[in-house]
FIDO-326650 format. One record per atom (N, C-alpha, C, O): residue number from 1; x, y, z; atom name. Coordinates in nm, 3 decimals. Layout:
REM residues N
[NUM [X Y Z] 'CA'] ...
This chain:
REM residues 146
[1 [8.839 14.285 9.537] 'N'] [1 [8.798 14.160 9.480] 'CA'] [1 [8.752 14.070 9.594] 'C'] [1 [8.820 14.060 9.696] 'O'] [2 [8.626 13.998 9.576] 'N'] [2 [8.589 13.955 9.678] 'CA'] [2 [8.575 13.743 9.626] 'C'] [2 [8.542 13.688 9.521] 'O'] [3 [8.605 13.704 9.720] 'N'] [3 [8.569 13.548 9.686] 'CA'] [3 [8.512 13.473 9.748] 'C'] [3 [8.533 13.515 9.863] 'O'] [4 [8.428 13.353 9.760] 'N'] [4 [8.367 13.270 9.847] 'CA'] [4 [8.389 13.150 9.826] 'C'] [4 [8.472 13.118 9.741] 'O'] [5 [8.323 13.059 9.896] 'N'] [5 [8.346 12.911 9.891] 'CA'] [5 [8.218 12.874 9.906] 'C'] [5 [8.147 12.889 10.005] 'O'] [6 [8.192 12.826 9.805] 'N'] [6 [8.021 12.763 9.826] 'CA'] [6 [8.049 12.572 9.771] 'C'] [6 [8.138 12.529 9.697] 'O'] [7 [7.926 12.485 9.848] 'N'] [7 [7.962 12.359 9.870] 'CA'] [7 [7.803 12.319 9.865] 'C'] [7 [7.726 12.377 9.941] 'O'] [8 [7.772 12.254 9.807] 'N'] [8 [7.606 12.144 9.807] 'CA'] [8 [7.645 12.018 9.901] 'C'] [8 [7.729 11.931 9.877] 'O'] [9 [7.574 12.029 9.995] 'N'] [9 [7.560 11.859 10.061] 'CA'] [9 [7.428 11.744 10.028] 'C'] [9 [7.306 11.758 10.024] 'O'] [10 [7.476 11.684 10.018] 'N'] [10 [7.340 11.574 9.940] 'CA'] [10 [7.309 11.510 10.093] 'C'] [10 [7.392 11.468 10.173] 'O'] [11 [7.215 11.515 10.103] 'N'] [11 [7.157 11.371 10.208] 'CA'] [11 [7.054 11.370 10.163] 'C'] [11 [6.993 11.453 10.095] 'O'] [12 [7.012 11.207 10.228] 'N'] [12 [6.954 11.071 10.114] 'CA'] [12 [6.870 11.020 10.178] 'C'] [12 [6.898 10.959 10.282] 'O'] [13 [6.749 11.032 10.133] 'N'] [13 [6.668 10.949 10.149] 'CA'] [13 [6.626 10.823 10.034] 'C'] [13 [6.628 10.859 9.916] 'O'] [14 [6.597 10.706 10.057] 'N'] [14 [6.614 10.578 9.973] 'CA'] [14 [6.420 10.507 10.019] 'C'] [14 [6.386 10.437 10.114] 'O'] [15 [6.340 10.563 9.910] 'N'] [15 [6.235 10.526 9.928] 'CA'] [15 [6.152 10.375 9.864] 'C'] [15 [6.170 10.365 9.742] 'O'] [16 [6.105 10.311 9.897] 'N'] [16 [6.118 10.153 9.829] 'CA'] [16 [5.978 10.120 9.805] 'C'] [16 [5.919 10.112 9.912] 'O'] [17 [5.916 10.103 9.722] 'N'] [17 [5.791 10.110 9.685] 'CA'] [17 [5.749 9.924 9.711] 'C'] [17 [5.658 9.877 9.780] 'O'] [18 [5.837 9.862 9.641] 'N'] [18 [5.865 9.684 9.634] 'CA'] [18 [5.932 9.618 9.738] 'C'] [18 [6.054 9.607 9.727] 'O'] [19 [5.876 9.571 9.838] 'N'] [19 [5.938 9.457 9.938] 'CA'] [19 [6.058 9.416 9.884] 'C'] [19 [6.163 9.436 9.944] 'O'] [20 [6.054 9.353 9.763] 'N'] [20 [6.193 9.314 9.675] 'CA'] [20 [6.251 9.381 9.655] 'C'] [20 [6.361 9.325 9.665] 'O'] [21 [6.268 9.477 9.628] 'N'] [21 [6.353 9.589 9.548] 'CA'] [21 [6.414 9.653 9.706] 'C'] [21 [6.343 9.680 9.804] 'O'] [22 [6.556 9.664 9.695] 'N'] [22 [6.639 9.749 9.823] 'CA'] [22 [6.758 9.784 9.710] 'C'] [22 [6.814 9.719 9.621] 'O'] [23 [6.769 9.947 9.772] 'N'] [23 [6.872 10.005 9.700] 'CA'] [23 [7.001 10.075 9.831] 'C'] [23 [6.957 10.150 9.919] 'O'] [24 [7.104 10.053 9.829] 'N'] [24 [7.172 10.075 10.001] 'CA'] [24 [7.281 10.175 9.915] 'C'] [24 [7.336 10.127 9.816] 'O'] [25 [7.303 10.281 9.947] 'N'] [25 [7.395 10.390 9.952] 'CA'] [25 [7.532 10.364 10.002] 'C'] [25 [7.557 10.305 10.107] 'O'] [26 [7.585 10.395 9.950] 'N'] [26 [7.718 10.339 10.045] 'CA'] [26 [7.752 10.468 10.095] 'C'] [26 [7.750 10.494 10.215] 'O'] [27 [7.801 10.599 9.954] 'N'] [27 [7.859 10.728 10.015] 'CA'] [27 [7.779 10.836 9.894] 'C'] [27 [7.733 10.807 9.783] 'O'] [28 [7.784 10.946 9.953] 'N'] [28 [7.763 11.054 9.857] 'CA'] [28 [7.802 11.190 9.914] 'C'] [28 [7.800 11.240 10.026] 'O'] [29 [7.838 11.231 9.793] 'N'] [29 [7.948 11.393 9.793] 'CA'] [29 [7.882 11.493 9.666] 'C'] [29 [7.913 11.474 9.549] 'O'] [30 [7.809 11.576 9.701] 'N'] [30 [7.747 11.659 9.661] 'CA'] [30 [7.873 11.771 9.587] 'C'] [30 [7.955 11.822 9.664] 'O'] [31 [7.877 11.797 9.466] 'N'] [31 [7.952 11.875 9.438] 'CA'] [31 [7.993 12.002 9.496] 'C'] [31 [7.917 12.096 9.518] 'O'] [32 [8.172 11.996 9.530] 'N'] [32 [8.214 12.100 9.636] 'CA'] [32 [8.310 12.189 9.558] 'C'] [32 [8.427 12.162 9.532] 'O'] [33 [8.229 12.320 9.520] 'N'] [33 [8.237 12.400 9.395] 'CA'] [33 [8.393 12.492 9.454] 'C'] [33 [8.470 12.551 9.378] 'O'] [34 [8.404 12.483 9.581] 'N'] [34 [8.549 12.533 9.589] 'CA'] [34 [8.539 12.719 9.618] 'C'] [34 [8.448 12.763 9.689] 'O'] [35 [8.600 12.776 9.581] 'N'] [35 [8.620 12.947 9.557] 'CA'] [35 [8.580 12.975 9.434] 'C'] [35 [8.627 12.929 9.330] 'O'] [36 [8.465 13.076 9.450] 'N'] [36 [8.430 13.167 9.311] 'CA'] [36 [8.456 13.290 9.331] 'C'] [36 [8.446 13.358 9.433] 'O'] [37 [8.508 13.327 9.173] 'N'] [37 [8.536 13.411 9.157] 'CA'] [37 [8.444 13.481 9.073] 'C'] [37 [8.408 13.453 8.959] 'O'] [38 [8.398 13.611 9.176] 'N'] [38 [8.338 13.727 9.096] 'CA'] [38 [8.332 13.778 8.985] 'C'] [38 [8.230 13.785 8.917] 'O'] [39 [8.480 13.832 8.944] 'N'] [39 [8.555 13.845 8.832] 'CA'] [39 [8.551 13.748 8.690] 'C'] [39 [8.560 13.779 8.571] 'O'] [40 [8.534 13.626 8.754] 'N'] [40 [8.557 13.534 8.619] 'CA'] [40 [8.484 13.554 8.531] 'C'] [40 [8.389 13.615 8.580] 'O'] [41 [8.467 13.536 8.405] 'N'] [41 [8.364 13.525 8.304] 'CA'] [41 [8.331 13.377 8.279] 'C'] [41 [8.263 13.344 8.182] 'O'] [42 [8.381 13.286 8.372] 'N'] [42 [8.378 13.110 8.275] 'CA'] [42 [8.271 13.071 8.413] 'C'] [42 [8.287 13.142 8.512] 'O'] [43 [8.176 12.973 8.419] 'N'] [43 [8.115 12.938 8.481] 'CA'] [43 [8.206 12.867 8.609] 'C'] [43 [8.324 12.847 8.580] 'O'] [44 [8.168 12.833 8.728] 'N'] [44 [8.224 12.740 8.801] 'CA'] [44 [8.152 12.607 8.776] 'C'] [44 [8.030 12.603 8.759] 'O'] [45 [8.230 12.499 8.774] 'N'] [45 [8.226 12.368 8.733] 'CA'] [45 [8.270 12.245 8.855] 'C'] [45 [8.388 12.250 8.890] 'O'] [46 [8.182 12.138 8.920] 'N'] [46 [8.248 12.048 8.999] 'CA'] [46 [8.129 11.969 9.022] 'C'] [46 [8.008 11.992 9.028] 'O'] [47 [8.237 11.823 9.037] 'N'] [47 [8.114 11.700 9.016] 'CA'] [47 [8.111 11.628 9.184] 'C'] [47 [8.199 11.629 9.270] 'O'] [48 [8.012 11.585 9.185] 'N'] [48 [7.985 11.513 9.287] 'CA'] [48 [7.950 11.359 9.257] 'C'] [48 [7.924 11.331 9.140] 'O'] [49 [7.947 11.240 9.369] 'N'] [49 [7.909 11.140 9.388] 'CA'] [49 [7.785 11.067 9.431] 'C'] [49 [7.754 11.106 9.543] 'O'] [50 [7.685 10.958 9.375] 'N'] [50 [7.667 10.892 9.495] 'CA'] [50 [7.648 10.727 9.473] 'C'] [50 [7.557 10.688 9.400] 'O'] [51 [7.716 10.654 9.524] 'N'] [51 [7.776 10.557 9.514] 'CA'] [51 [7.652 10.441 9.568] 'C'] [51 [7.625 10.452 9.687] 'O'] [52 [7.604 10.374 9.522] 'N'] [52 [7.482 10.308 9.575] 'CA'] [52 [7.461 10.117 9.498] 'C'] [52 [7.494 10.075 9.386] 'O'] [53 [7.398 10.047 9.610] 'N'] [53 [7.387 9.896 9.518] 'CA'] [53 [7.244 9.840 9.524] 'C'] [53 [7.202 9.790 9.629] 'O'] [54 [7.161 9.848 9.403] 'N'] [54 [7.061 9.783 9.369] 'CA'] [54 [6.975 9.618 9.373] 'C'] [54 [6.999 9.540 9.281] 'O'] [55 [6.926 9.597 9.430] 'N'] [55 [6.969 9.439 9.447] 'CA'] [55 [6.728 9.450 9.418] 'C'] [55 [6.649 9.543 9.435] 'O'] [56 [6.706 9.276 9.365] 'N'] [56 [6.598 9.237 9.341] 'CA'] [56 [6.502 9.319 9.226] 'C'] [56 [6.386 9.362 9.223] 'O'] [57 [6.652 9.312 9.108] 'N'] [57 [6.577 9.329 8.980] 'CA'] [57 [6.523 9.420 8.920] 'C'] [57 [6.492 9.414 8.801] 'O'] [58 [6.499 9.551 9.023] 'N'] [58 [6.378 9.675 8.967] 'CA'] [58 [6.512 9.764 8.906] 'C'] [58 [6.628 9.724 8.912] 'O'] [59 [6.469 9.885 8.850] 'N'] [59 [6.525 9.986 8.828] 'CA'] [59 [6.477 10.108 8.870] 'C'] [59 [6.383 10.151 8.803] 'O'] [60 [6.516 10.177 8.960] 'N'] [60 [6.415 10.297 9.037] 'CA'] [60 [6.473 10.423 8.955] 'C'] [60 [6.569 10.419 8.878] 'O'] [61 [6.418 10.501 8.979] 'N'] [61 [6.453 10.640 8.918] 'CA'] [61 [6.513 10.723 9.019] 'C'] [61 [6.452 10.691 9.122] 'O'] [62 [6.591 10.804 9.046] 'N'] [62 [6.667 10.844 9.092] 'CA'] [62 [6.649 11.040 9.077] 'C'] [62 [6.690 11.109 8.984] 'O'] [63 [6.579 11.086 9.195] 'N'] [63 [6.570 11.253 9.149] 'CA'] [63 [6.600 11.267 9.282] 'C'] [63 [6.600 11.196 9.383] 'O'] [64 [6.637 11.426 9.239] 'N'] [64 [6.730 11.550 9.339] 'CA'] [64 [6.602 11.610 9.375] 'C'] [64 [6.493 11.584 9.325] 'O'] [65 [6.630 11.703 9.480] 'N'] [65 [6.530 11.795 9.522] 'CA'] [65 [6.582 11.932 9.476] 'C'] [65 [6.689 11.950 9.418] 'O'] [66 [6.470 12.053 9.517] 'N'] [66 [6.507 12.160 9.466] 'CA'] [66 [6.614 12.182 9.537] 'C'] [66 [6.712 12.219 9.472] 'O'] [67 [6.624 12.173 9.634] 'N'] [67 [6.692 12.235 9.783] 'CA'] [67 [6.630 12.388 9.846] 'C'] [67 [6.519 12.441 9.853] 'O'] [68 [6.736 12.417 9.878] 'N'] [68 [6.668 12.569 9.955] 'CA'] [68 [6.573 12.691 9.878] 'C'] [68 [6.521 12.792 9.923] 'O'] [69 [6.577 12.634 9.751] 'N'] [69 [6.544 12.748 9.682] 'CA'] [69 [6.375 12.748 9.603] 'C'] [69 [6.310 12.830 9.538] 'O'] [70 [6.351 12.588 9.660] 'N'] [70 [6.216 12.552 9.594] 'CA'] [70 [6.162 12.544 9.459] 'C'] [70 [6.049 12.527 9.414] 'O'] [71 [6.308 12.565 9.395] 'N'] [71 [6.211 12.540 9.191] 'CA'] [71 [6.351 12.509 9.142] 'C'] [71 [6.442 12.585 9.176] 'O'] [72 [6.385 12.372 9.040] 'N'] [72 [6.473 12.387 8.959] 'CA'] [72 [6.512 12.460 8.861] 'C'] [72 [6.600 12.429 8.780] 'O'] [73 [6.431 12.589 8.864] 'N'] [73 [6.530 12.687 8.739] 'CA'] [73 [6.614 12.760 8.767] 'C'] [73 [6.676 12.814 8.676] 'O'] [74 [6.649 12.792 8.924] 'N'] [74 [6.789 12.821 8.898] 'CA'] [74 [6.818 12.779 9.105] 'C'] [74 [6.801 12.849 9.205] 'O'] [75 [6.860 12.656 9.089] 'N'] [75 [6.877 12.664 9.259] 'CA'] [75 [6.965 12.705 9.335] 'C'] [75 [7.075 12.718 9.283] 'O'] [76 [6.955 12.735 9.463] 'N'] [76 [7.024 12.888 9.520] 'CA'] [76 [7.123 12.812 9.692] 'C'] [76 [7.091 12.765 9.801] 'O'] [77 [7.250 12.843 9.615] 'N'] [77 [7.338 12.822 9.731] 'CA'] [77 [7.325 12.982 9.864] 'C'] [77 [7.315 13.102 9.838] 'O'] [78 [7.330 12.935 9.950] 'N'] [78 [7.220 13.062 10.063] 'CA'] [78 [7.368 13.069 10.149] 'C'] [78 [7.455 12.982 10.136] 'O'] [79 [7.376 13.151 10.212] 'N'] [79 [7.445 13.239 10.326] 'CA'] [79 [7.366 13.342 10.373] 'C'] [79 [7.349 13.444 10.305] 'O'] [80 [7.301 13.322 10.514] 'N'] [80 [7.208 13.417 10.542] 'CA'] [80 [7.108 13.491 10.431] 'C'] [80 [7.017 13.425 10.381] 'O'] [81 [7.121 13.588 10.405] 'N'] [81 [7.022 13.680 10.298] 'CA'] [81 [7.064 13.641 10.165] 'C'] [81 [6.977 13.619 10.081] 'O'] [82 [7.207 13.627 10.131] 'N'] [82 [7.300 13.607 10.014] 'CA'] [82 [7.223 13.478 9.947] 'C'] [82 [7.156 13.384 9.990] 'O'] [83 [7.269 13.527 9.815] 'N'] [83 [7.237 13.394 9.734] 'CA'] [83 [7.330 13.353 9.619] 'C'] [83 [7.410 13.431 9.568] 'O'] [84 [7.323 13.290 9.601] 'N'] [84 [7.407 13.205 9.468] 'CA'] [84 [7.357 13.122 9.373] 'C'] [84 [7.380 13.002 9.393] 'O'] [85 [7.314 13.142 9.305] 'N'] [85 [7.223 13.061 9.193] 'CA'] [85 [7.336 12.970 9.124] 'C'] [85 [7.443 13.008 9.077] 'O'] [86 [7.280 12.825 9.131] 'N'] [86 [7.354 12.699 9.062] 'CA'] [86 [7.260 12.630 9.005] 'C'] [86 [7.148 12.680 8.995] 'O'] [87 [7.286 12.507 8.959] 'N'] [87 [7.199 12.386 8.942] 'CA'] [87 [7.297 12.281 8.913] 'C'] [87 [7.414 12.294 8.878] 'O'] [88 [7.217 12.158 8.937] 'N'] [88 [7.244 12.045 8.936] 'CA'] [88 [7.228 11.912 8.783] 'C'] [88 [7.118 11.876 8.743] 'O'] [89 [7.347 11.866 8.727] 'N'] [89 [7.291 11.810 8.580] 'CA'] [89 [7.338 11.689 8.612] 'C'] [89 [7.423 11.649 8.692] 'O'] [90 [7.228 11.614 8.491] 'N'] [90 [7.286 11.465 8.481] 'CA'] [90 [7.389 11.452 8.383] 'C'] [90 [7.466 11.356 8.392] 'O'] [91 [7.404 11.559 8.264] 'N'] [91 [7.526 11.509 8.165] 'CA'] [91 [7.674 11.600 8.214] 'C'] [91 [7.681 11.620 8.335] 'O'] [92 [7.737 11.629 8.168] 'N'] [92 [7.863 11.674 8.166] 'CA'] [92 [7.865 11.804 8.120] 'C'] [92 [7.915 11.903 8.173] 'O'] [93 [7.787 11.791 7.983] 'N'] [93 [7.723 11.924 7.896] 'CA'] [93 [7.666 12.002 7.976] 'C'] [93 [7.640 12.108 7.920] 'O'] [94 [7.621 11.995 8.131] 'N'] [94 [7.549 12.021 8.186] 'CA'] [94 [7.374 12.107 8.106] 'C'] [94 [7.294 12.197 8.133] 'O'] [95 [7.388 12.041 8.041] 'N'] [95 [7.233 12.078 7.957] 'CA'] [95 [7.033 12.000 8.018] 'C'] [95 [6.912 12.015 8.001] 'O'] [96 [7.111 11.941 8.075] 'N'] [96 [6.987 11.877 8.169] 'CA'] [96 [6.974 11.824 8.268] 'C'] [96 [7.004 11.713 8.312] 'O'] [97 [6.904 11.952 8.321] 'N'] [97 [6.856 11.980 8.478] 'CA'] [97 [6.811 11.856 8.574] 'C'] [97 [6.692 11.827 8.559] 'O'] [98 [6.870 11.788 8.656] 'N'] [98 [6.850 11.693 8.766] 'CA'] [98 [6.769 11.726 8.853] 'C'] [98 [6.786 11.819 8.931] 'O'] [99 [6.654 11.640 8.848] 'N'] [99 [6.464 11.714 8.889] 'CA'] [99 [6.445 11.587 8.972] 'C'] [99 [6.516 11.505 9.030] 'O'] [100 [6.284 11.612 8.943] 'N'] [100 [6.226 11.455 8.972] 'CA'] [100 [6.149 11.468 8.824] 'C'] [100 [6.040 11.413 8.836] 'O'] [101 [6.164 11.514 8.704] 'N'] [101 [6.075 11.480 8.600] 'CA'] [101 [6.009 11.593 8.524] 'C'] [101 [5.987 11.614 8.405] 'O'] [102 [5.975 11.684 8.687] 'N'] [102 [5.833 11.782 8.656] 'CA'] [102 [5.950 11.940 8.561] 'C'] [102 [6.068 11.964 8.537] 'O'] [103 [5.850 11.985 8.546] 'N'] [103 [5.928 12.116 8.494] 'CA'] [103 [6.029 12.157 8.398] 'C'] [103 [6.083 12.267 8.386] 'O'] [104 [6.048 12.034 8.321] 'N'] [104 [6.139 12.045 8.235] 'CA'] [104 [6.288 11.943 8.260] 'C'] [104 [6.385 11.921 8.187] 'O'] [105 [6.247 11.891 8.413] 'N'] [105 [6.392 11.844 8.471] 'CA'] [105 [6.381 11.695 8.431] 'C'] [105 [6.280 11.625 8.419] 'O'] [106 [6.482 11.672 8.417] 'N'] [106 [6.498 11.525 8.420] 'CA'] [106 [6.550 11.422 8.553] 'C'] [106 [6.597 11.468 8.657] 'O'] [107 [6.532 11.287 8.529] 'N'] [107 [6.577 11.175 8.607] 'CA'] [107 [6.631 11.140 8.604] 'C'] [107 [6.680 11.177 8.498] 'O'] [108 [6.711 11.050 8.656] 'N'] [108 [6.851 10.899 8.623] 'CA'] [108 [6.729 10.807 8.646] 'C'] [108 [6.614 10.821 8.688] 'O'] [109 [6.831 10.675 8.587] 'N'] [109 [6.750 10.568 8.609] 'CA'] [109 [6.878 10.424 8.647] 'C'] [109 [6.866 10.312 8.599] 'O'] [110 [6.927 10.443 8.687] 'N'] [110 [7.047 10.396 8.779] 'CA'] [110 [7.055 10.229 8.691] 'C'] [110 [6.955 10.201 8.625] 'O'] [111 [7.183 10.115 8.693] 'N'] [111 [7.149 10.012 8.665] 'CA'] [111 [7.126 9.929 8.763] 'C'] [111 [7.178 9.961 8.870] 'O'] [112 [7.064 9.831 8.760] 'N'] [112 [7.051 9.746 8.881] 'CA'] [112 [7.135 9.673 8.885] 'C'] [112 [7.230 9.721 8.824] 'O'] [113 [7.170 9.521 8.946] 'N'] [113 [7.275 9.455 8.970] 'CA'] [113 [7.375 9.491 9.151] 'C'] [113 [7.407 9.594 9.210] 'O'] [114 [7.390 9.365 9.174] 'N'] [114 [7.460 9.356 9.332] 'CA'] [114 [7.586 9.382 9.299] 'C'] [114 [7.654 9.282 9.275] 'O'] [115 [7.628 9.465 9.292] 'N'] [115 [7.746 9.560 9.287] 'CA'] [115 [7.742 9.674 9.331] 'C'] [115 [7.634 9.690 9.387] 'O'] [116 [7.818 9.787 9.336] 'N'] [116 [7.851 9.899 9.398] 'CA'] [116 [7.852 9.987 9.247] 'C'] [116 [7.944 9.965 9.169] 'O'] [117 [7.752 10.079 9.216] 'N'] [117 [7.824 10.177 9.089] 'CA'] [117 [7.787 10.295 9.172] 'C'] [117 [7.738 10.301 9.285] 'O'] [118 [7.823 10.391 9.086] 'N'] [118 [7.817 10.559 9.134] 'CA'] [118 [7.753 10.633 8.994] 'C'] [118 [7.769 10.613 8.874] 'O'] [119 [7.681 10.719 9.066] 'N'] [119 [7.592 10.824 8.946] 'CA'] [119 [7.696 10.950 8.998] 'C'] [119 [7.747 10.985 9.104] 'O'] [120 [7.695 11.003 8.838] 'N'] [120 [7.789 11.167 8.884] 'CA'] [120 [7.666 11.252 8.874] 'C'] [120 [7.575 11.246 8.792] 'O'] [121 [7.690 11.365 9.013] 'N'] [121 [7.608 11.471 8.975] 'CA'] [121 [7.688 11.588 8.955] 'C'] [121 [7.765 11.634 9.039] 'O'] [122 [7.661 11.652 8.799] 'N'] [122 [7.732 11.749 8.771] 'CA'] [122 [7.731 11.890 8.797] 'C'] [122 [7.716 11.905 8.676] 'O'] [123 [7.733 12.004 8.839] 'N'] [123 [7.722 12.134 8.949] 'CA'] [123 [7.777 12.232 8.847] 'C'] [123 [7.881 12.244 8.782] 'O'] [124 [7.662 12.297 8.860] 'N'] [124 [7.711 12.463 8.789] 'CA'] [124 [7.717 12.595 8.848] 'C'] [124 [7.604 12.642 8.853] 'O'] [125 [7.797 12.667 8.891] 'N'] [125 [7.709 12.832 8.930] 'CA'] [125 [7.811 12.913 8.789] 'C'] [125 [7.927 12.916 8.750] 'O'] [126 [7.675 12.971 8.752] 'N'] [126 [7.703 13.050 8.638] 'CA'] [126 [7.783 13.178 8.694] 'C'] [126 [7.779 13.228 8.806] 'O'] [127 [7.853 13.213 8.586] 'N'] [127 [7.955 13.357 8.636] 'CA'] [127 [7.895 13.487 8.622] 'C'] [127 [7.798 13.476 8.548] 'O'] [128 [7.908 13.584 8.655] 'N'] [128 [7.908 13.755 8.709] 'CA'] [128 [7.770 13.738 8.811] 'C'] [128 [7.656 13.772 8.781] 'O'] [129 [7.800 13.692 8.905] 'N'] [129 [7.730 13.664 8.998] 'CA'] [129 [7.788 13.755 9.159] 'C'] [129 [7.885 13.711 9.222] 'O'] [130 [7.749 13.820 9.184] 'N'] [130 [7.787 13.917 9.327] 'CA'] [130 [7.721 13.913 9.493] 'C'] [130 [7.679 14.002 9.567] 'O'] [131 [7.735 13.775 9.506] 'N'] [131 [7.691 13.748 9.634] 'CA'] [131 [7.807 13.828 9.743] 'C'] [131 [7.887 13.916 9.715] 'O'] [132 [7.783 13.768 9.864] 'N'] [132 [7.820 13.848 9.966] 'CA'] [132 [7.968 13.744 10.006] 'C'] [132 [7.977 13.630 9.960] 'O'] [133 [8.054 13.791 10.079] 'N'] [133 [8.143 13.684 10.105] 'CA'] [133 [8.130 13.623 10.187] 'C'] [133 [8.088 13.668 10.294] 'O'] [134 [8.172 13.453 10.165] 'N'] [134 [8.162 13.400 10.262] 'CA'] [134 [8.085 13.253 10.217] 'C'] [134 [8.025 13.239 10.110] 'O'] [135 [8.096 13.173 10.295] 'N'] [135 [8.049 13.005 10.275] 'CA'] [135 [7.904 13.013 10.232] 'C'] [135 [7.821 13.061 10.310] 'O'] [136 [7.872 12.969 10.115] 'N'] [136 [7.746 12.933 10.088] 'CA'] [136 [7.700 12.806 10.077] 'C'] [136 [7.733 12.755 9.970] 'O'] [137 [7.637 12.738 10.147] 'N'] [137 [7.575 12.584 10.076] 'CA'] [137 [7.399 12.583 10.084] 'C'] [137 [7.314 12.659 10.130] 'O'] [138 [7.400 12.458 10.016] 'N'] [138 [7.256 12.399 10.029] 'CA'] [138 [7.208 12.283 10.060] 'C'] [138 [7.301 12.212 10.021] 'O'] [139 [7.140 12.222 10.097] 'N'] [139 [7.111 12.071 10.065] 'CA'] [139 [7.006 12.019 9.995] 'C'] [139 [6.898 12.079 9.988] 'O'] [140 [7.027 11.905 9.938] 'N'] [140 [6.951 11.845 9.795] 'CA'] [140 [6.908 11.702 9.874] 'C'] [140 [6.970 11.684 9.979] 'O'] [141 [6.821 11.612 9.840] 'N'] [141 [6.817 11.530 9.905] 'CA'] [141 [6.779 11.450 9.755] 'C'] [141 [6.699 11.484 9.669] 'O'] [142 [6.875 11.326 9.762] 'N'] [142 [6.866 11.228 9.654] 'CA'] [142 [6.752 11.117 9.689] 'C'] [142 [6.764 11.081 9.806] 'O'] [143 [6.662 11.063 9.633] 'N'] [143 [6.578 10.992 9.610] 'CA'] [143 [6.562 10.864 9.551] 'C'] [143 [6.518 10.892 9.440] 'O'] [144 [6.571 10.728 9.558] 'N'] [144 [6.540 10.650 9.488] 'CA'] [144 [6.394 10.626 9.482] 'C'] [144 [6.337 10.617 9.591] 'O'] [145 [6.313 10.613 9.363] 'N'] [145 [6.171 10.553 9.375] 'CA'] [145 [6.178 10.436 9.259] 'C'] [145 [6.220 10.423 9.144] 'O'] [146 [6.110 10.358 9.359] 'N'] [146 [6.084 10.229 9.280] 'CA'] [146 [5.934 10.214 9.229] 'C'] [146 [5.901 10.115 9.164] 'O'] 
């Protein structure tokens, strides 16, 4: 029986289209899916953060990148040759794909207001999956556009 630990890191880029409009990140934690198991039949499940404050009124939209794998239909946690197919959702249901729009994926659209809120990003790797052992991650890079 073999097991791994695979982990998504988010880093952020915050793009500002409006002089007025600034959106400042405080923290973000890319869902850290822990040990999978080969064996299981139930999907692996784990949410991530990113904690951010909107200020001068706009509402920007908010998209993920593919990461390493270049297409949201099934994105791929990597260890050398190894792969791990996951994706990234905006609901809980995990039923819709966290994009920039194109392909079927969808957006957030964050609230504005000078406060501190957090968007959850929700993380899937589907089960009977036989990668190689050992640490897999990726990175996603979160987006605000105004």
């Amino acid at each position: 029986m073999s097991f791994l630990r695979a982990a998504v890191a988010a880093s952020l880029v915050a793009l500002a289209g409006s002089a007025s409009a600034v959106c400042t990140i405080s923290t973000a934690s890319g869902p850290a899916f822990g040990t999978y198991d080969i064996l299981s039949s139930a999907p692996l499940d784990a949410v991530g953060t990113v904690s951010y404050r909107c200020t001068g009124g706009s509402r920007p939209t908010v998209q993920l990148s593919t990461g390493s794998s270049g297409t949201y239909l099934a994105r791929t946690l990597r260890n050398g040759t190894s792969r791990l197919e996951y994706n990234l959702y905006l609901d809980a249901a995990r039923s819709m794909v966290w994009g920039d729009g194109s392909a079927g994926t969808f957006t957030d659209f964050p609230q504005s207001g000078n406060r501190t809120r957090s968007i959850f990003i929700y993380g899937r790797i589907p089960a009977r999956q036989d990668p190689a052992v050992g640490s897999h991650s990726d990175s996603i890079v979160v987006t605000f556009v105004f």
